[in-house]
N, C-alpha and C positions, 0 to 999 in steps of 0.2 A: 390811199389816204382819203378820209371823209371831210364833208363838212361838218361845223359844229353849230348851227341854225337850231336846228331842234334838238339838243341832247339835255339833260338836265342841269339845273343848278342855276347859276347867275355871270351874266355877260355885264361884263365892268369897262367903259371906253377909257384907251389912256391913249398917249401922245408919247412918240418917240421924236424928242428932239437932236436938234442937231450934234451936241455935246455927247448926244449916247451913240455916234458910228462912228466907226471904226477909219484906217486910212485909208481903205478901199470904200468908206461910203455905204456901210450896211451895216444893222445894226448890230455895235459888239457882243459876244456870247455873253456874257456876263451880266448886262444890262436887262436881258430875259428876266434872268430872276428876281429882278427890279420894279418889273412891271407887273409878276405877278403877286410879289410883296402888297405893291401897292395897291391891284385890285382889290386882294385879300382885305387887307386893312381898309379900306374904304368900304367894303361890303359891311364889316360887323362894327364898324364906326357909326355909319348909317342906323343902326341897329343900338347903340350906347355900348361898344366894347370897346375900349378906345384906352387912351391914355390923356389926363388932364392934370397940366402943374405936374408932371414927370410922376403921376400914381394911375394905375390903372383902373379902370372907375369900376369896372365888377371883378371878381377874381379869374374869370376864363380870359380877361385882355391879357395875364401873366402865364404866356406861355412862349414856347420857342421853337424853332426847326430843325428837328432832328435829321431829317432823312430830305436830300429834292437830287432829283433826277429828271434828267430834259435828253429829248431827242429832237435836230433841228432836221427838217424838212426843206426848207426854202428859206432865201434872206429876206428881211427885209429892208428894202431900199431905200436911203432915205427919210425924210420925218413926215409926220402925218399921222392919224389916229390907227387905233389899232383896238381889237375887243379882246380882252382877256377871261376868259371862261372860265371857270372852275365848278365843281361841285365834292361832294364829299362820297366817296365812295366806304367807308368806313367812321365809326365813330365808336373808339373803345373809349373805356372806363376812364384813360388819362389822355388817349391820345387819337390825333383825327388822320385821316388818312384822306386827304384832293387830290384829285387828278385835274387835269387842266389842260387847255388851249390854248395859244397863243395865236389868233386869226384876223384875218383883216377883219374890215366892218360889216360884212356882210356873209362871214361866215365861209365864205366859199373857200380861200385858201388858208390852210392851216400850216403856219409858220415851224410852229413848234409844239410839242405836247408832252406832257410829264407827269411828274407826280411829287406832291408834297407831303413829308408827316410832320405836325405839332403836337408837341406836347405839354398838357398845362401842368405848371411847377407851383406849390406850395411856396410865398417868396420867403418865407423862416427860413425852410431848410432847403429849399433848390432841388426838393427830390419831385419825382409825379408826383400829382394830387388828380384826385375826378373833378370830373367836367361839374358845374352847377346845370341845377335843373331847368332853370332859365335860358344857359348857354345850349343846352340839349333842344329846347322847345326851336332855340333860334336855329340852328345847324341842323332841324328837320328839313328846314326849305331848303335844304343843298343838299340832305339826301339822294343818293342814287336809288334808284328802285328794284 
């Protein structure tokens, strides 16, 4: 296992609170993809992809998660911050392909890591639609190299 200190993309802090572990006191499986939701979304929020007044304010915030798979490594124990890493290893014509971290703050232990696909939907008809060229300029910085 590596660290994820210097690998590409962007490192998002979140907090796992007490409400997210389990009865044994580590955080629930489930709650992972909670946290990476929410770096996701915080990352291109930052950025104006977002949702306001329940519309999405460019057409690439209208998309959804086709595909995530996580392998865990180690628990983590308890609540406290935690970095969620992500970058994009893929970016087709409708759909994005992240790979991702789930690390303490410093990178050195990695909890979990996986991989996410979205895909953006045309909201008319709910089928793929491509990405805007704006969304593309933005989802360069999370390029893998």
């Amino acid at each position: 296992m590596t660290t994820v200190v210097h690998t590409p993309g962007a490192a998002v802090p979140q907090t796992v609170h007490f409400d997210d572990l389990d009865a044994m006191g580590v955080l629930h499986n489930s709650r992972y993809a909670v946290l990476v939701e929410r770096a996701i979304t915080a990352w291109w929020a930052e950025r104006g992809v977002s949702f306001t007044g329940g519309r999405p304010t460019t057409p690439d915030a209208f998309n959804v998660v086709r595909e995530y798979q996580i392998t865990f490594h180690r628990p983590i124990r308890g609540t406290g911050a935690v970095h969620v890493r992500f970058w994009l290893d893929r970016m087709g014509t409708t759909s994005a392909q992240y790979g991702f971290a789930v690390a303490s703050t410093d990178g050195a232990t990695v909890y979990a890591e996986g991989r996410r696909v979205n895909v953006r939907l045309d909201p008319a008809t709910m089928r793929p639609a491509p990405w805007t060229d704006e969304g593309r300029a933005l989802a360069a910085h999370l390029l893998r190299e």
